[in-house]
KOLGU-4560 file (N, C-alpha, C; in nm, 3 decimals, padded with zeros to 5 digits):
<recs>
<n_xx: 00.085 n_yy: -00.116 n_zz: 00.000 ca_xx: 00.000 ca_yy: 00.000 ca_zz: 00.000 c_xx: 00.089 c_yy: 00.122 c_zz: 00.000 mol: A seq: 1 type: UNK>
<n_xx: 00.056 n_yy: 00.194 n_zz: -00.066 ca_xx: 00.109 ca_yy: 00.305 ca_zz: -00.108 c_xx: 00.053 c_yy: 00.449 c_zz: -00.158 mol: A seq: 2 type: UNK>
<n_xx: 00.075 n_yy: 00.562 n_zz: -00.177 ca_xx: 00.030 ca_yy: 00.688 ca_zz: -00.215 c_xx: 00.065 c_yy: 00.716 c_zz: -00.394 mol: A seq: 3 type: UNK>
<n_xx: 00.177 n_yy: 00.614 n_zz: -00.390 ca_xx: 00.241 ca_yy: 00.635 ca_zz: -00.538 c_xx: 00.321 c_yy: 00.513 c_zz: -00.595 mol: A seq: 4 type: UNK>
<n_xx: 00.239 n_yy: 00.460 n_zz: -00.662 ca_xx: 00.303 ca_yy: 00.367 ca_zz: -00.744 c_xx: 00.333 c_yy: 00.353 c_zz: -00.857 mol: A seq: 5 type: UNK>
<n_xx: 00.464 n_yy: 00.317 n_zz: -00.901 ca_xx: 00.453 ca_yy: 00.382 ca_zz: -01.063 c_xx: 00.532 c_yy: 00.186 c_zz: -01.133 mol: A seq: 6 type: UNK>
<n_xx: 00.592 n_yy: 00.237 n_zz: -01.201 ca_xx: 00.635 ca_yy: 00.079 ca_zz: -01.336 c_xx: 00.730 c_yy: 00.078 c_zz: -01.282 mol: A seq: 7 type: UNK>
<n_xx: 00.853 n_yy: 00.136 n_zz: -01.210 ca_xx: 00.939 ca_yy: 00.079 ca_zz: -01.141 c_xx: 00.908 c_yy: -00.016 c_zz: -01.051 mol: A seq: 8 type: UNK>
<n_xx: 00.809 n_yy: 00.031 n_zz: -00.966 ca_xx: 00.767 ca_yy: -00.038 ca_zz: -00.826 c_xx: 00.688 c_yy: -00.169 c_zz: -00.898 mol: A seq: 9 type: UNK>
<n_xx: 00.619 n_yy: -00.168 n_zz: -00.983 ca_xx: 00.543 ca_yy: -00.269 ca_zz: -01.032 c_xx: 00.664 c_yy: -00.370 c_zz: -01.077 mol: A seq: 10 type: UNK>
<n_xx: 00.767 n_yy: -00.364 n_zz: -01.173 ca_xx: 00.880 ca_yy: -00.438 ca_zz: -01.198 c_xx: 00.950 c_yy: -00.491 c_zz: -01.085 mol: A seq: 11 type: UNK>
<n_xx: 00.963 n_yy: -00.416 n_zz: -00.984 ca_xx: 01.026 ca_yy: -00.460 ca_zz: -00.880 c_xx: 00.941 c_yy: -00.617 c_zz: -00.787 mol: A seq: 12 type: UNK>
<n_xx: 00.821 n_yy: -00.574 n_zz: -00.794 ca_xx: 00.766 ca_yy: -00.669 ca_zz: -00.708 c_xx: 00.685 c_yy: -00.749 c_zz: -00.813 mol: A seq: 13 type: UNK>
<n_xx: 00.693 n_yy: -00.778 n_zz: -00.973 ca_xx: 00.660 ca_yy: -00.878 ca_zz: -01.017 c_xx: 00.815 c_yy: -00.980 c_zz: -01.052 mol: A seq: 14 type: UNK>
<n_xx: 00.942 n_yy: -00.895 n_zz: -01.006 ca_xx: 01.064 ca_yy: -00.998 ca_zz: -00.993 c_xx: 01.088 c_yy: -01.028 c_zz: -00.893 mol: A seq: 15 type: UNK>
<n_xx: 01.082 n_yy: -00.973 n_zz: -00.771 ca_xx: 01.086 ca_yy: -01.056 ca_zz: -00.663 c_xx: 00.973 c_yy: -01.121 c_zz: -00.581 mol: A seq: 16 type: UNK>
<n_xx: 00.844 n_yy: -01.114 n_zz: -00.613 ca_xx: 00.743 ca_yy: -01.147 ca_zz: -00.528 c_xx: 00.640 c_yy: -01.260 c_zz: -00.614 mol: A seq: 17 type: UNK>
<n_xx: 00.619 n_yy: -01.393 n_zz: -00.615 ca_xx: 00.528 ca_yy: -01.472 ca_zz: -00.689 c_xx: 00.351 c_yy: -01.375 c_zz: -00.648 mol: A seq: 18 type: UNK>
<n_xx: 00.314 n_yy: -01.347 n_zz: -00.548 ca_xx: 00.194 ca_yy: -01.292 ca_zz: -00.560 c_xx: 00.206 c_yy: -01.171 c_zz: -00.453 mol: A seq: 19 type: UNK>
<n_xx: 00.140 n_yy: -01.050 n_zz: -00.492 ca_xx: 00.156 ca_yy: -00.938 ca_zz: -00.435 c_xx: 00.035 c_yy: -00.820 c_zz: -00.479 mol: A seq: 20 type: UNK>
<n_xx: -00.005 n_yy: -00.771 n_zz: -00.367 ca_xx: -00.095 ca_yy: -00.634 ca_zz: -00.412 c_xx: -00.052 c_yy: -00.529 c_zz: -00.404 mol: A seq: 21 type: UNK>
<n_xx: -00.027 n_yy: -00.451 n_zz: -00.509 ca_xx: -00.034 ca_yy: -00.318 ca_zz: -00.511 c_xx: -00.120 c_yy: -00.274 c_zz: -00.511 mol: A seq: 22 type: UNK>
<n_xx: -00.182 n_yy: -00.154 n_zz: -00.375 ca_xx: -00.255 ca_yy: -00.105 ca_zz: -00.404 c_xx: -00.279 c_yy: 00.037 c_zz: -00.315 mol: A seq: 23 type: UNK>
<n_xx: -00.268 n_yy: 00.155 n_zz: -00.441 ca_xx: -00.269 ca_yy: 00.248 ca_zz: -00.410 c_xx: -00.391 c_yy: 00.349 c_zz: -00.349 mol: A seq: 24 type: UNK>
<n_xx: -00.294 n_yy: 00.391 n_zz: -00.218 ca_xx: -00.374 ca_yy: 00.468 ca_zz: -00.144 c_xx: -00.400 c_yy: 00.615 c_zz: -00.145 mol: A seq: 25 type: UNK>
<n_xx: -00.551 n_yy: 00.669 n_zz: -00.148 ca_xx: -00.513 ca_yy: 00.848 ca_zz: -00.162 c_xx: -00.437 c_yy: 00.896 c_zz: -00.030 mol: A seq: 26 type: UNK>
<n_xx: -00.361 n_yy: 00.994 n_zz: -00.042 ca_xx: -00.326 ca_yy: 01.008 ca_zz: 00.090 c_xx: -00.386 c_yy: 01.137 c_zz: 00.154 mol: A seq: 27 type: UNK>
<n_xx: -00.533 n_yy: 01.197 n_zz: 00.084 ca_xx: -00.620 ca_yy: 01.241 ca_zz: 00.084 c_xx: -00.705 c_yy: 01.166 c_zz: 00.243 mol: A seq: 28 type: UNK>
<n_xx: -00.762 n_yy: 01.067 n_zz: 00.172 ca_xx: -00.860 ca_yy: 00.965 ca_zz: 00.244 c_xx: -00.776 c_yy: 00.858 c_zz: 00.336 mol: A seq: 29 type: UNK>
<n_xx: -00.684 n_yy: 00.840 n_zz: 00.284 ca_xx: -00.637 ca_yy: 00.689 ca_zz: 00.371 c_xx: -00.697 c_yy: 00.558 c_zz: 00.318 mol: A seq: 30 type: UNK>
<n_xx: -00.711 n_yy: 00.475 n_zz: 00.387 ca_xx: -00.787 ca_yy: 00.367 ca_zz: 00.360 c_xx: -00.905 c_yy: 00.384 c_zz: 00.374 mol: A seq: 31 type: UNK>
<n_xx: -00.963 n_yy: 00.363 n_zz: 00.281 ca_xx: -01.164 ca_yy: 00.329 ca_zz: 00.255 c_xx: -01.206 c_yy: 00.212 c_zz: 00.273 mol: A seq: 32 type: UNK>
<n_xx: -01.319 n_yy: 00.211 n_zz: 00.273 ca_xx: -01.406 ca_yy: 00.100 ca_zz: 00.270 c_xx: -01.349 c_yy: -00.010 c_zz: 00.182 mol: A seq: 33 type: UNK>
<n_xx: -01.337 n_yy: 00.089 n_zz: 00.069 ca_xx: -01.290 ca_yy: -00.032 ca_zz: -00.066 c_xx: -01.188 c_yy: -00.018 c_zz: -00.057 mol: A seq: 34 type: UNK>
<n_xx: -01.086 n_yy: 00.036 n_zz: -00.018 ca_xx: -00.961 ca_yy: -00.078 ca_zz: 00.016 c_xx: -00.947 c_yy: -00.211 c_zz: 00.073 mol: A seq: 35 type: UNK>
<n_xx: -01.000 n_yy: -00.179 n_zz: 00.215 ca_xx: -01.040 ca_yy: -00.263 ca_zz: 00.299 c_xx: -01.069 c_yy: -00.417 c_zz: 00.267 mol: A seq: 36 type: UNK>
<n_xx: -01.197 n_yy: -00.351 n_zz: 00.106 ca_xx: -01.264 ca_yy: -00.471 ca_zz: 00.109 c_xx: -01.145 c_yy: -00.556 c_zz: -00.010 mol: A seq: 37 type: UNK>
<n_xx: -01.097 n_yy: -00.465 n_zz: -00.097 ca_xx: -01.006 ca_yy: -00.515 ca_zz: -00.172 c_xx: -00.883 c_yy: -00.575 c_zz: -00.130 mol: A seq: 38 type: UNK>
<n_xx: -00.828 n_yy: -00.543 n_zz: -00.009 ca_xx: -00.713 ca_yy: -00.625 ca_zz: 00.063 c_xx: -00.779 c_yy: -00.721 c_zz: 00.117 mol: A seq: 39 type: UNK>
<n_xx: -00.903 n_yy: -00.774 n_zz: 00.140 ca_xx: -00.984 ca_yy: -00.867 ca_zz: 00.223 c_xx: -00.980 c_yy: -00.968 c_zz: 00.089 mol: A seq: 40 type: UNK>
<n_xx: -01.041 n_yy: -00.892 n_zz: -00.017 ca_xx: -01.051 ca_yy: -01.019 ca_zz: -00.128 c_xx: -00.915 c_yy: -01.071 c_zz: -00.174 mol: A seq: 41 type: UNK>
<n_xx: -00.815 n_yy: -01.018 n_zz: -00.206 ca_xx: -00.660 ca_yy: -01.053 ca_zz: -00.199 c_xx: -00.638 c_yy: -01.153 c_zz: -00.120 mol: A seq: 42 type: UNK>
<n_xx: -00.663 n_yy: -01.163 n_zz: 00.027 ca_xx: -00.607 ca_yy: -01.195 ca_zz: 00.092 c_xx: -00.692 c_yy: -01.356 c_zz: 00.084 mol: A seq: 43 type: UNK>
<n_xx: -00.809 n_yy: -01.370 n_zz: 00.045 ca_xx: -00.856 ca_yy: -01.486 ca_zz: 00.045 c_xx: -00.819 c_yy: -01.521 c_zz: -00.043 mol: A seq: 44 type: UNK>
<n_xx: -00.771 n_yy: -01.497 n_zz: -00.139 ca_xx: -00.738 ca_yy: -01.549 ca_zz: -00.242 c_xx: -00.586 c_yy: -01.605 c_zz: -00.291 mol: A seq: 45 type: UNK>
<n_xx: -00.551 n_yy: -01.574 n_zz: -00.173 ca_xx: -00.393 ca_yy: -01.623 ca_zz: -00.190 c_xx: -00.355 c_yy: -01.753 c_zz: -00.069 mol: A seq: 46 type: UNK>
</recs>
């Protein structure tokens, strides 16, 4: 989780990591609802 993710960071963690979420946070809001629910579905799923 992050505020800024760009194609470096994405390259980085599709070479070292078999499964991983990126997923960017406003740093406006923080975590929402739908983050929440989106790290919840990730997480069952791995």
């Amino acid at each position: 989780m992050d505020d800024e993710i760009s194609e470096k960071d994405r390259a980085w963690v599709t070479e070292h990591h078999h499964r991983a979420l990126l997923l960017k946070v406003n740093p406006r809001h923080g975590l929402t609802d739908a983050d929440y629910l989106e790290l919840d579905a990730w997480l069952r799923a791995t």
